[in-house]
N, C-alpha and C positions, 0 to 999 in steps of 0.2 A: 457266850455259852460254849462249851468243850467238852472233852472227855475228861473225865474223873483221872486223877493219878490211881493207879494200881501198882501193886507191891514188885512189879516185872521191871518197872522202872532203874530199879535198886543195880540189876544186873547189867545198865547200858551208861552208869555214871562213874564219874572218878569220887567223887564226895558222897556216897549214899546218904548219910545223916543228914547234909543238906538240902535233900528233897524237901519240899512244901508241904510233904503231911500233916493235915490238921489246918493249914490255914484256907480261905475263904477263897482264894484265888491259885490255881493250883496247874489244872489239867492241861490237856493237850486242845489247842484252834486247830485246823485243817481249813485253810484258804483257797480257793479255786477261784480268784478273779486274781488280774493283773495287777500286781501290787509291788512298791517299792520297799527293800528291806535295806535301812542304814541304822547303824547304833543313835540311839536317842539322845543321850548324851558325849558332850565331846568329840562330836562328829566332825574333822578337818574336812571334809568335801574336798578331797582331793586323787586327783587318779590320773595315769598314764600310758600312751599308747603304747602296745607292744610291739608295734615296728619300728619307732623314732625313740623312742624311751622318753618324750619330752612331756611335761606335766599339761595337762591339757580339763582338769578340773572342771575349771568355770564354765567352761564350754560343754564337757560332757551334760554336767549336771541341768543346766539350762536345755540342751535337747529334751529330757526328760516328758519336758508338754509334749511331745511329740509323740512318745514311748508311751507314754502311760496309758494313752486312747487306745493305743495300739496303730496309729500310723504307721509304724515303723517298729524292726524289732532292732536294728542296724542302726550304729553311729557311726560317722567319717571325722576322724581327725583332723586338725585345720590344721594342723604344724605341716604334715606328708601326704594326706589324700587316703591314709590307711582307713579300711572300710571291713566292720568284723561285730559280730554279736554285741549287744551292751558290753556282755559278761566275759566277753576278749580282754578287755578293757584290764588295766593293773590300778587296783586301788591300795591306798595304802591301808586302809580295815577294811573288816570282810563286808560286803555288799550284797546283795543278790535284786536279781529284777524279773524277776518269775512271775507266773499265772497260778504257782502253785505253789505255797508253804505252810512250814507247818510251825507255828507257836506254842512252845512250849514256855507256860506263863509261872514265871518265878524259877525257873530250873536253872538259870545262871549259876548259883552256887556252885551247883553239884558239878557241873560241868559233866561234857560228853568223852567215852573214850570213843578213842580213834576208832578203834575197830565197828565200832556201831558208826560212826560217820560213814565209815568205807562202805559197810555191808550195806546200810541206807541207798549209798549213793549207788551200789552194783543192783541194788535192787531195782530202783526209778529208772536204772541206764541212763542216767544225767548227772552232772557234776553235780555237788551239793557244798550250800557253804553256810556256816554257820556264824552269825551275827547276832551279836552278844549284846543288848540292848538293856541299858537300866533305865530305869522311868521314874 
């Protein structure tokens, strides 16, 4: 269940046409629990520390049980000892691991402009990242 697409949408995308109007799956989720956001398909599982720059993946993603509960909101890097937010982290596609997102279902198409990312993200006063997910 979501929010209905409405015609305001048109003015925060690069593809308007693209928009979902008319199909069955459409609106906007609003999530407020701890949730992991990675593309569904074609997902390398790959990401690196910002202090050593050395690929550290398998490791990140496997903390994760950790993360998820909320033990922790912090990962340490096994290459340097570096210790920084999940979302410090360099992934090679966009990731996010928030309490908070927002799904917008079938809007891939249309794709976002920038300027609505930025104003989004000035708004929450938190980075924001968008992961592009086909199912």
């Amino acid at each position: 269940m979501g929010h209905a697409i409405a015609d305001g949408a048109r003015a925060v995308v690069l593809h308007p046409q693209a928009l979902p109007f008319g199909e069955p799956i459409n609106g906007l989720e609003i999530i407020t629990k701890r949730c992991i956001y990675t593309p569904a398909k074609g997902f390398l599982g790959e990401a690196g520390c910002a202090e050593c720059r050395k690929e550290i993946g398998e490791a990140l993603f496997e903390s994760l049980e950790e993360w998820m509960p909320g033990r922790t909101d912090n990962f340490t890097c096994p290459e340097c000892g570096h210790e920084d937010d999940i979302n410090g982290f360099l992934f090679l596609q966009e990731c996010g691991f928030s309490n908070l997102g927002f799904i917008f279902n079938n809007w891939a198409e249309a794709g976002f402009k920038q300027s609505f990312i930025d104003e989004f993200a000035d708004w929450l006063d938190q980075p924001v990242s968008w992961v592009k997910v086909e199912l």
